[in-house]
KELUM-784923 format. One record per atom (N, C-alpha, C): residue number from 1; residue in three letters; chain; atom name; x, y, z. Coordinates in Angstrom, 1 decimal, always signed. Example, Ala and Ser with C-alpha at 12.3 -4.5 7.8 and 13.67 -1.06 7.14 Angstrom:
@n->1 | res->ALA | chain->A | atom->N | px->+13.2 | py->-5.7 | pz->+7.8
@n->1 | res->ALA | chain->A | atom->CA | px->+12.3 | py->-4.5 | pz->+7.8
@n->1 | res->ALA | chain->A | atom->C | px->+13.2 | py->-3.3 | pz->+7.8
@n->2 | res->SER | chain->A | atom->N | px->+12.8 | py->-2.2 | pz->+7.1
@n->2 | res->SER | chain->A | atom->CA | px->+13.7 | py->-1.1 | pz->+7.1
@n->2 | res->SER | chain->A | atom->C | px->+12.9 | py->+0.0 | pz->+7.9
***
This chain:
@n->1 | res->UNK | chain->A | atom->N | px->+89.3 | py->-83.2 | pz->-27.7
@n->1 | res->UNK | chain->A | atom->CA | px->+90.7 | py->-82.8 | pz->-27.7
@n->1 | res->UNK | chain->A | atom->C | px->+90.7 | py->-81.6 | pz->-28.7
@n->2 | res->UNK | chain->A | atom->N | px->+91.6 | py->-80.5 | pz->-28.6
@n->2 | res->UNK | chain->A | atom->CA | px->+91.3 | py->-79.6 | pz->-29.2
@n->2 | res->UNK | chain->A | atom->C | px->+92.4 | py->-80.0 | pz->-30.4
@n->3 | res->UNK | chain->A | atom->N | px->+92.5 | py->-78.7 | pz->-31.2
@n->3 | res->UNK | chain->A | atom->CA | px->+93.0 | py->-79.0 | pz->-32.6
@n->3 | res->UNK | chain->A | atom->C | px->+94.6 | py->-78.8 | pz->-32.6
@n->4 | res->UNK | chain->A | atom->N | px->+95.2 | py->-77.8 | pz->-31.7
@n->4 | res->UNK | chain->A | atom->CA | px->+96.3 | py->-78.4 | pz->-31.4
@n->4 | res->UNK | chain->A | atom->C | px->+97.2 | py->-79.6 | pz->-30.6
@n->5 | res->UNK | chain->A | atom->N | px->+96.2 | py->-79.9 | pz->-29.6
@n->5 | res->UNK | chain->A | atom->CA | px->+96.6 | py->-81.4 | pz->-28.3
@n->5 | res->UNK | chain->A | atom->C | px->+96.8 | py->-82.3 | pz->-29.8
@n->6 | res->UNK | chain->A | atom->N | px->+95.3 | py->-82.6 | pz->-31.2
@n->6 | res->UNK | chain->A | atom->CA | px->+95.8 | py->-83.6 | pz->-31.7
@n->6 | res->UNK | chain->A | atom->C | px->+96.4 | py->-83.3 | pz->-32.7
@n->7 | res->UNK | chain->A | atom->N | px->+97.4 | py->-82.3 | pz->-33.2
@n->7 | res->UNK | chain->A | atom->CA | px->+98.4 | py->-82.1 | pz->-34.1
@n->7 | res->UNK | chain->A | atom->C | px->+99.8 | py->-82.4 | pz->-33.2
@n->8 | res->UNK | chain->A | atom->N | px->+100.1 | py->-82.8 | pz->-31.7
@n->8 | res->UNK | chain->A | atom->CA | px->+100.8 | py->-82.9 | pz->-30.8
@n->8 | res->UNK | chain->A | atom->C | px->+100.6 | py->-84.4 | pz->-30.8
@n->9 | res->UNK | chain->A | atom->N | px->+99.9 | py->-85.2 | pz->-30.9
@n->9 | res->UNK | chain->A | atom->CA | px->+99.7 | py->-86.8 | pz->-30.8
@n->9 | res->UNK | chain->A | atom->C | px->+100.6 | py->-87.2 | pz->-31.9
@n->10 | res->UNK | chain->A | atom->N | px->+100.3 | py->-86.2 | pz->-32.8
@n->10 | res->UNK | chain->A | atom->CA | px->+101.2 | py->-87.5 | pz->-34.1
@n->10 | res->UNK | chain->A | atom->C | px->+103.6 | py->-87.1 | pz->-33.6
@n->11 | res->UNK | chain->A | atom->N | px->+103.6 | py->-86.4 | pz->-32.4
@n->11 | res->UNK | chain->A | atom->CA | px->+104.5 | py->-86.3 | pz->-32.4
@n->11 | res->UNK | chain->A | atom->C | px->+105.3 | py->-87.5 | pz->-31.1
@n->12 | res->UNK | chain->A | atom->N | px->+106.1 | py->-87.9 | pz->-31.1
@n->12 | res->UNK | chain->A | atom->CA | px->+106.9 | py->-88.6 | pz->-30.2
@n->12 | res->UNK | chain->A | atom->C | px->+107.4 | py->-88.3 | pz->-29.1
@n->13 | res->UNK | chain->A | atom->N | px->+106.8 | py->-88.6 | pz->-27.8
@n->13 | res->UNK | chain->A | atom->CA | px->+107.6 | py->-87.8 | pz->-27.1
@n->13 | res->UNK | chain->A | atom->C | px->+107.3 | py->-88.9 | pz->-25.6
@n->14 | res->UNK | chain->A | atom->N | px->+108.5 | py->-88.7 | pz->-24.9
@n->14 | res->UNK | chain->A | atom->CA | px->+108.2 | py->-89.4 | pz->-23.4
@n->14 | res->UNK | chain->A | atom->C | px->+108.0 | py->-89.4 | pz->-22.7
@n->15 | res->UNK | chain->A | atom->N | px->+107.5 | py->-89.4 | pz->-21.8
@n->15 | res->UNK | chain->A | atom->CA | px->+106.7 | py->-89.5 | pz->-20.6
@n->15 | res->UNK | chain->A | atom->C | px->+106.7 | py->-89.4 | pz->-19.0
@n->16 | res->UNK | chain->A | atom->N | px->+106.9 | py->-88.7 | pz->-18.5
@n->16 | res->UNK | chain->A | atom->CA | px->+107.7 | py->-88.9 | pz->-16.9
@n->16 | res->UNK | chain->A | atom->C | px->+106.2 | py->-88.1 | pz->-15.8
@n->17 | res->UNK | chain->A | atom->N | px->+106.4 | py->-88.7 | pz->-14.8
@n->17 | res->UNK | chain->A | atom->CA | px->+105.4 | py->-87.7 | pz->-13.8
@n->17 | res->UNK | chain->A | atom->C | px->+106.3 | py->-87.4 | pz->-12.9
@n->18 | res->UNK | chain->A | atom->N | px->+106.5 | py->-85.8 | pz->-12.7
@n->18 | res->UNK | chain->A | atom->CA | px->+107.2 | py->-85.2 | pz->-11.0
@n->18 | res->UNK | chain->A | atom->C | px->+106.2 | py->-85.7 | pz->-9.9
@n->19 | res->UNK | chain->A | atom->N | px->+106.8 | py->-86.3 | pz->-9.1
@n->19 | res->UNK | chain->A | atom->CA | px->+106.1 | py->-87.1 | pz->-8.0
@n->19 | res->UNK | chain->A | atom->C | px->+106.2 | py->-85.7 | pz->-7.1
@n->20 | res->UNK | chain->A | atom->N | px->+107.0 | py->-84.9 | pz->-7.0
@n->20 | res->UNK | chain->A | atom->CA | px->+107.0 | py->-84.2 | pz->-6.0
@n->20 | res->UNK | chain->A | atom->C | px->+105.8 | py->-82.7 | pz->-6.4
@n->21 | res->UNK | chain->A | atom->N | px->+105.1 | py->-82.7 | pz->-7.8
@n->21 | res->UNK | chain->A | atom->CA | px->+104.1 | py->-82.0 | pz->-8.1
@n->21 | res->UNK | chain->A | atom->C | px->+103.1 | py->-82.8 | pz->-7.8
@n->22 | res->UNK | chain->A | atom->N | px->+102.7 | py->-84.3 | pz->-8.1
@n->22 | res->UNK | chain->A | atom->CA | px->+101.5 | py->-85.1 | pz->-8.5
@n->22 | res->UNK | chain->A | atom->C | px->+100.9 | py->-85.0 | pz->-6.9
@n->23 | res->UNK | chain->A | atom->N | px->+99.6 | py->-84.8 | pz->-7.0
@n->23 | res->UNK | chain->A | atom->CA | px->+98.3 | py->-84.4 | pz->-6.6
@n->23 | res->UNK | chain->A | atom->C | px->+97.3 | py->-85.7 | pz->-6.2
@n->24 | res->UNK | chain->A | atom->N | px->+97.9 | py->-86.7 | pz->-7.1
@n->24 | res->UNK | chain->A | atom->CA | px->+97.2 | py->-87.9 | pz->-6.9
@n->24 | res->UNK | chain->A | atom->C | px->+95.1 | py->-87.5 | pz->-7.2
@n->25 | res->UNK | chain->A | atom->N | px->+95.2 | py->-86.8 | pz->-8.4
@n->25 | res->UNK | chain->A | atom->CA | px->+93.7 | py->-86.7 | pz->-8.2
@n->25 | res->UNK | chain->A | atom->C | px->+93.1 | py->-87.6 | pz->-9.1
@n->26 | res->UNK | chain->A | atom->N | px->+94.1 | py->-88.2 | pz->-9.7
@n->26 | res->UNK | chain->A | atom->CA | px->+93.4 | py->-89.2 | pz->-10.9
@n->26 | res->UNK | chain->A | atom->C | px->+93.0 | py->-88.8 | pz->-12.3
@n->27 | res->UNK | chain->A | atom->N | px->+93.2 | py->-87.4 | pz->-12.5
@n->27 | res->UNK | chain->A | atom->CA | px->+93.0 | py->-86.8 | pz->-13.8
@n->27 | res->UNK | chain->A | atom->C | px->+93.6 | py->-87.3 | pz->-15.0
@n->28 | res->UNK | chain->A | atom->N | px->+95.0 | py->-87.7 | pz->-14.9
@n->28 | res->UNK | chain->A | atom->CA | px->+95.8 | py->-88.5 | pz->-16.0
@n->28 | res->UNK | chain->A | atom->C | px->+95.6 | py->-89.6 | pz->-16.2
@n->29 | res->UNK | chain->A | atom->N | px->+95.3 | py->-90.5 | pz->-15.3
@n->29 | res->UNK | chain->A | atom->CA | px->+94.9 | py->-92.4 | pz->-15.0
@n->29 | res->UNK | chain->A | atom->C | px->+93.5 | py->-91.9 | pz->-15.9
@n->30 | res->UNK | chain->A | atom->N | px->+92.3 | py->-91.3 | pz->-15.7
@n->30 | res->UNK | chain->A | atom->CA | px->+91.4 | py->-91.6 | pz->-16.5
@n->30 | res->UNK | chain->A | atom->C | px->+91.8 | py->-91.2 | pz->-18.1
@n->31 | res->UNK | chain->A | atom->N | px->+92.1 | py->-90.1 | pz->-18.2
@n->31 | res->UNK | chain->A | atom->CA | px->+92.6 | py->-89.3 | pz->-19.8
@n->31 | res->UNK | chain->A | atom->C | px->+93.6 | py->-90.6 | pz->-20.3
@n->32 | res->UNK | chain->A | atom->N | px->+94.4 | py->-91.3 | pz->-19.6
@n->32 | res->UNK | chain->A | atom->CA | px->+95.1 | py->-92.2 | pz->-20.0
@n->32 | res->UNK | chain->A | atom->C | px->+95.1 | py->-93.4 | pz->-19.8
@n->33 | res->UNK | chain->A | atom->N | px->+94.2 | py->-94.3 | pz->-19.3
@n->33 | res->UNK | chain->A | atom->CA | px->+93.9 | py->-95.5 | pz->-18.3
@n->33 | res->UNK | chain->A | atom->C | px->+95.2 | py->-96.7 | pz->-18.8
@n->34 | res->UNK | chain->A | atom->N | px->+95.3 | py->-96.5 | pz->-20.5
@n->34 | res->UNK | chain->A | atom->CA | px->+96.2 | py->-97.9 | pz->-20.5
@n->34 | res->UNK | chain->A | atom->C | px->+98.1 | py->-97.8 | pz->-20.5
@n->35 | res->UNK | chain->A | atom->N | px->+98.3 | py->-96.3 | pz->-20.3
@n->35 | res->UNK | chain->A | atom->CA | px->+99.5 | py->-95.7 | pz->-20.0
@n->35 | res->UNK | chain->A | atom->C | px->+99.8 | py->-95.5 | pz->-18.8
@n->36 | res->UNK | chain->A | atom->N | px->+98.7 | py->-94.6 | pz->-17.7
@n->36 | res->UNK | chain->A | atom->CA | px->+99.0 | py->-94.3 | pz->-16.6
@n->36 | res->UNK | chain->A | atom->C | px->+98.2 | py->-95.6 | pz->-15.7
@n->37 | res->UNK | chain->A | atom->N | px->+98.9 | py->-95.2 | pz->-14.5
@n->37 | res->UNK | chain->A | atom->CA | px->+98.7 | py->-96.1 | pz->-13.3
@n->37 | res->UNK | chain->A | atom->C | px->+98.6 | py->-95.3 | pz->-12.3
@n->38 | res->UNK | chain->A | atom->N | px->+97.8 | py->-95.7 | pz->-10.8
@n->38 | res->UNK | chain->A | atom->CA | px->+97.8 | py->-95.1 | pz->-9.8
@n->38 | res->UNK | chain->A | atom->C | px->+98.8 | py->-95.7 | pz->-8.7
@n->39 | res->UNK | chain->A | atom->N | px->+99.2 | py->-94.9 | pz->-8.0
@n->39 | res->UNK | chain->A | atom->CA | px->+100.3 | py->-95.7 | pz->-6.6
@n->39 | res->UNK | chain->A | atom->C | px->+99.7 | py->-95.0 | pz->-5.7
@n->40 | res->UNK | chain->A | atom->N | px->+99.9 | py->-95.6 | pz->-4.4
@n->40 | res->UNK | chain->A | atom->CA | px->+99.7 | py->-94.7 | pz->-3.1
@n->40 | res->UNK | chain->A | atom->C | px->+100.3 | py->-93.5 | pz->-3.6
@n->41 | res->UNK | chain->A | atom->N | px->+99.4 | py->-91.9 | pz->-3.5
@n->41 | res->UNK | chain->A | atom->CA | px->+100.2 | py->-90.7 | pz->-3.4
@n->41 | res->UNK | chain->A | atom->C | px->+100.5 | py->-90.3 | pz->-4.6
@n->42 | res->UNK | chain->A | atom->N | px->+100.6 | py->-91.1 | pz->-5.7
@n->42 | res->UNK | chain->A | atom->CA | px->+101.1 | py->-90.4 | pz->-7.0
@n->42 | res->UNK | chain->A | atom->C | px->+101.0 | py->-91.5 | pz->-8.0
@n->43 | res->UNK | chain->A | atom->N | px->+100.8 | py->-90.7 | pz->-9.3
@n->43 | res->UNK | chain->A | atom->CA | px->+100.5 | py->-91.6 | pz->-10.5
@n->43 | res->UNK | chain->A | atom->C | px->+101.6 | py->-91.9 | pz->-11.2
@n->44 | res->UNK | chain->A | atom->N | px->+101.9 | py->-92.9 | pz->-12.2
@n->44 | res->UNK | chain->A | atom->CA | px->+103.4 | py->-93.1 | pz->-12.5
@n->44 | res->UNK | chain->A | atom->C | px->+102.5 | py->-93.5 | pz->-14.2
@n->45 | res->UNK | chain->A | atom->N | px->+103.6 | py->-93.6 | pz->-14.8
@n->45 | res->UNK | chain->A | atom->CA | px->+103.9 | py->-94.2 | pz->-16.0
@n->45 | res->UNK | chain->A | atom->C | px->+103.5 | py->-95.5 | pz->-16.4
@n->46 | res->UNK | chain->A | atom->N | px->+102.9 | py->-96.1 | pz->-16.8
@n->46 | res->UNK | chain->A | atom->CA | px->+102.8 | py->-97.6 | pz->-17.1
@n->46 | res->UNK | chain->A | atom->C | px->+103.7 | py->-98.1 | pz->-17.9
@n->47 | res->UNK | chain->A | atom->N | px->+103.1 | py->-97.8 | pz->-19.1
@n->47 | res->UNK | chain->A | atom->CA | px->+104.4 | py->-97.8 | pz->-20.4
@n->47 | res->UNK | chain->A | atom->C | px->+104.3 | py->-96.4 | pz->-21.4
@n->48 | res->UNK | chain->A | atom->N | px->+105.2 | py->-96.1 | pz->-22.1
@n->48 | res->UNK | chain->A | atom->CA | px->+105.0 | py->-95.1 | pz->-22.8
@n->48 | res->UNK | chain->A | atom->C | px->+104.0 | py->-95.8 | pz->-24.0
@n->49 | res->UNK | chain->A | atom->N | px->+103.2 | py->-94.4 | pz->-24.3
@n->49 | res->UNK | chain->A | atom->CA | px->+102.3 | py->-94.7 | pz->-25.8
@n->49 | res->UNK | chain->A | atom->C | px->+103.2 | py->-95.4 | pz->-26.7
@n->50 | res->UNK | chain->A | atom->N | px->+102.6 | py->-96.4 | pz->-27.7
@n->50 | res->UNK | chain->A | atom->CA | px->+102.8 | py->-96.8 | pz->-28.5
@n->50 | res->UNK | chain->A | atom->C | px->+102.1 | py->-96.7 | pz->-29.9
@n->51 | res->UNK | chain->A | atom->N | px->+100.7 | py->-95.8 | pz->-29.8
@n->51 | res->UNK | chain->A | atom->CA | px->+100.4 | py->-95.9 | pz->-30.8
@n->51 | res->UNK | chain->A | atom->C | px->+99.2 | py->-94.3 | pz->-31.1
@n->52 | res->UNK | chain->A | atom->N | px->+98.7 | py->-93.9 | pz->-31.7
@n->52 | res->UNK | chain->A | atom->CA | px->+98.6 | py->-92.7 | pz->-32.1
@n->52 | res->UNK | chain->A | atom->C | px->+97.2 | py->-92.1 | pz->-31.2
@n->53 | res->UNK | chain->A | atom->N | px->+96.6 | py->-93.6 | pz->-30.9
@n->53 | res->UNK | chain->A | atom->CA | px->+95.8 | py->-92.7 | pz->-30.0
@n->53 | res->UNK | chain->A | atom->C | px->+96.0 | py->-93.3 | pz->-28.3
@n->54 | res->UNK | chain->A | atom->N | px->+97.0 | py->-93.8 | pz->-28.1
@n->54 | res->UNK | chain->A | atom->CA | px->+97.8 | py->-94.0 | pz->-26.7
@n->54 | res->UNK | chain->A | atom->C | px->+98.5 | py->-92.0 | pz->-26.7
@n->55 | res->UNK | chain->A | atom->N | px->+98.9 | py->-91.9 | pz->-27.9
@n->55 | res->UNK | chain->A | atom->CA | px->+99.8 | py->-90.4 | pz->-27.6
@n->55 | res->UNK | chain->A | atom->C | px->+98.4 | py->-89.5 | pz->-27.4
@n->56 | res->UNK | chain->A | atom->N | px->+97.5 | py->-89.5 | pz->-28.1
@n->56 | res->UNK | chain->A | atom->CA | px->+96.3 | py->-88.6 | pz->-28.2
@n->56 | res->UNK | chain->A | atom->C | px->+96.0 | py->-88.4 | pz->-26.6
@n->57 | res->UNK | chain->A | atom->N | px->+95.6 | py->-89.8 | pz->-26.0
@n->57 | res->UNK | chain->A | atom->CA | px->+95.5 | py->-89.9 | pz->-24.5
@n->57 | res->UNK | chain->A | atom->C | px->+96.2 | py->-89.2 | pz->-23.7
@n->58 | res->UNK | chain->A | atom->N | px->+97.8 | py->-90.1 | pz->-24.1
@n->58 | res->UNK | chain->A | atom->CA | px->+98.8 | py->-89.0 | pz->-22.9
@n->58 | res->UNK | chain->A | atom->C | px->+99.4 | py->-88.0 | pz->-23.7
@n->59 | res->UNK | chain->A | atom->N | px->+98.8 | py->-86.9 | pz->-24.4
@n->59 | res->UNK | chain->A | atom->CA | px->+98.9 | py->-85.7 | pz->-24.9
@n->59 | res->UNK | chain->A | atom->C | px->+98.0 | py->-84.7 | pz->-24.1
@n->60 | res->UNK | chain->A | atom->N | px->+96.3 | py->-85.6 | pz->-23.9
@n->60 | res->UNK | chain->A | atom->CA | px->+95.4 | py->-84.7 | pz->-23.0
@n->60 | res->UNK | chain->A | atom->C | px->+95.7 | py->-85.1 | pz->-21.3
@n->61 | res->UNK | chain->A | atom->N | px->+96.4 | py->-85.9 | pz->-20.9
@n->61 | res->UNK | chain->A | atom->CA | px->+96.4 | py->-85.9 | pz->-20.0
@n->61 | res->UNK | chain->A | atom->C | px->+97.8 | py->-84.8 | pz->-19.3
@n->62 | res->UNK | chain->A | atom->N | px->+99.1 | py->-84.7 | pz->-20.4
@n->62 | res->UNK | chain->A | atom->CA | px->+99.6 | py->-83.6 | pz->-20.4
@n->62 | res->UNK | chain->A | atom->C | px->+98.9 | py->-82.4 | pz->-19.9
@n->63 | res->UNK | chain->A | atom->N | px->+98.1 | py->-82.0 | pz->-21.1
@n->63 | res->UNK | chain->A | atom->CA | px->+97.4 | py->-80.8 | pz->-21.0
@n->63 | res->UNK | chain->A | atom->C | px->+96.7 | py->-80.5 | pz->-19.8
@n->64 | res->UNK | chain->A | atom->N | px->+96.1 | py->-81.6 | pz->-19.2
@n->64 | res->UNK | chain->A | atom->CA | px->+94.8 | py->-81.4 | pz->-18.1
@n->64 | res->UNK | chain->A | atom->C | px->+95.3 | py->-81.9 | pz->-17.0
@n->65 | res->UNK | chain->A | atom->N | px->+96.3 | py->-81.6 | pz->-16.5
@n->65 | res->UNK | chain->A | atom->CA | px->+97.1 | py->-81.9 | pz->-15.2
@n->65 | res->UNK | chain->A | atom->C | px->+96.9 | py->-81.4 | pz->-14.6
@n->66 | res->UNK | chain->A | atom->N | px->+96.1 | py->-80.8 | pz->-13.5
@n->66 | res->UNK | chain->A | atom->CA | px->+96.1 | py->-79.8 | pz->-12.7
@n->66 | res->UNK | chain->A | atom->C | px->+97.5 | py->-79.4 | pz->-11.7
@n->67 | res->UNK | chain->A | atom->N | px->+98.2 | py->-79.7 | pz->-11.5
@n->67 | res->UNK | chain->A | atom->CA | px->+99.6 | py->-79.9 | pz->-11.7
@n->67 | res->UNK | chain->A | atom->C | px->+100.5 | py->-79.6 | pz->-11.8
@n->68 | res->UNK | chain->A | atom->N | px->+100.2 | py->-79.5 | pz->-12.8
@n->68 | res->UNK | chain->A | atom->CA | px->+101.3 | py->-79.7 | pz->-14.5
@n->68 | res->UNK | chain->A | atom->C | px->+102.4 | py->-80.7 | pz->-13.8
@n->69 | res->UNK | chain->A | atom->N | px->+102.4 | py->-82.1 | pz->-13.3
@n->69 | res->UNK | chain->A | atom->CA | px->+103.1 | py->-82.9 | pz->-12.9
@n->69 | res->UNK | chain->A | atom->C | px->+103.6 | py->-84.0 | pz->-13.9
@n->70 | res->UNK | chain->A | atom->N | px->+102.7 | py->-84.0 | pz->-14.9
@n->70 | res->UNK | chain->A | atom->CA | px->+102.7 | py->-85.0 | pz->-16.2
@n->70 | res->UNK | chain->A | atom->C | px->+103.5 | py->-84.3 | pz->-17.1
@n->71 | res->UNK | chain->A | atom->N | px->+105.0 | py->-85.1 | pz->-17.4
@n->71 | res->UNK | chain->A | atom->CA | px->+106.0 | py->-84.1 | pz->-18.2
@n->71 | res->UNK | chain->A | atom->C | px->+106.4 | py->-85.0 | pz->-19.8
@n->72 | res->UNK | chain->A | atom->N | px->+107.0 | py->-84.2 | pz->-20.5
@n->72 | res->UNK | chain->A | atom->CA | px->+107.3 | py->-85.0 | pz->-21.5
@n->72 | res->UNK | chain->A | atom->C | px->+108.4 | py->-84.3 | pz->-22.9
@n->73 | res->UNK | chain->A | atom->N | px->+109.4 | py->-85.0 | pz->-23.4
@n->73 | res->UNK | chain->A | atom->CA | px->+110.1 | py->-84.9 | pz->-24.2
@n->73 | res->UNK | chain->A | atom->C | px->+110.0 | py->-84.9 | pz->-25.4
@n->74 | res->UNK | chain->A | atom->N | px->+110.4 | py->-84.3 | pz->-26.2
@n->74 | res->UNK | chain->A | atom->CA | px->+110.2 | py->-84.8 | pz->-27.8
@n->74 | res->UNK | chain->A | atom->C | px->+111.4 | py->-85.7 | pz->-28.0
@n->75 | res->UNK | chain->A | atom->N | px->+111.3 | py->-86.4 | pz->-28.8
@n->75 | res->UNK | chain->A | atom->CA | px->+112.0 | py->-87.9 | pz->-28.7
@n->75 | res->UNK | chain->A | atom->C | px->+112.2 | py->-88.5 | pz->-30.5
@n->76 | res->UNK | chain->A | atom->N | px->+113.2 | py->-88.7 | pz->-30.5
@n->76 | res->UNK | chain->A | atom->CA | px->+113.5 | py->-88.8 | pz->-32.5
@n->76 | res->UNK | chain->A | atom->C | px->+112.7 | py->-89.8 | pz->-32.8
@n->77 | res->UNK | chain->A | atom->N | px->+112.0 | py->-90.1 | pz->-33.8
@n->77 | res->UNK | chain->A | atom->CA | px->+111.6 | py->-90.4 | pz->-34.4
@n->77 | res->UNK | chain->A | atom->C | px->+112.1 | py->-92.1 | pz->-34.9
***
């Protein structure tokens, strides 16, 4: 993970995938396995991170979307 993705993990934020971007290539399910899930056609949400390196995960899987289908909000604290 590079040195900004993990200065982005310690921040809060939510989680959504555009189904009408997702690719279904499985890039986020592995970067994320206990957050993301696969469906026929497109990857969804499991639960949002809960804990610092659940965000680390879905921070790189953010980043490495080929995609860019994996979206997300900053979210208060």
């Amino acid at each position: 993970m590079m040195e900004a993705e993990h200065d982005q993990a310690n921040e809060n934020y939510a989680y959504s995938i555009d189904q009408s971007k997702c690719i279904a290539c499985g890039a986020c399910t592995s970067l994320a396995p206990v957050n993301m899930r696969m469906e026929p056609g497109f990857s969804t949400i499991h639960t949002q991170p809960t804990s610092k390196a659940q965000r680390a995960d879905m921070t790189a899987a953010f980043y490495n979307c080929p995609a860019a289908a994996v979206r997300r909000t900053l979210t208060a604290r």
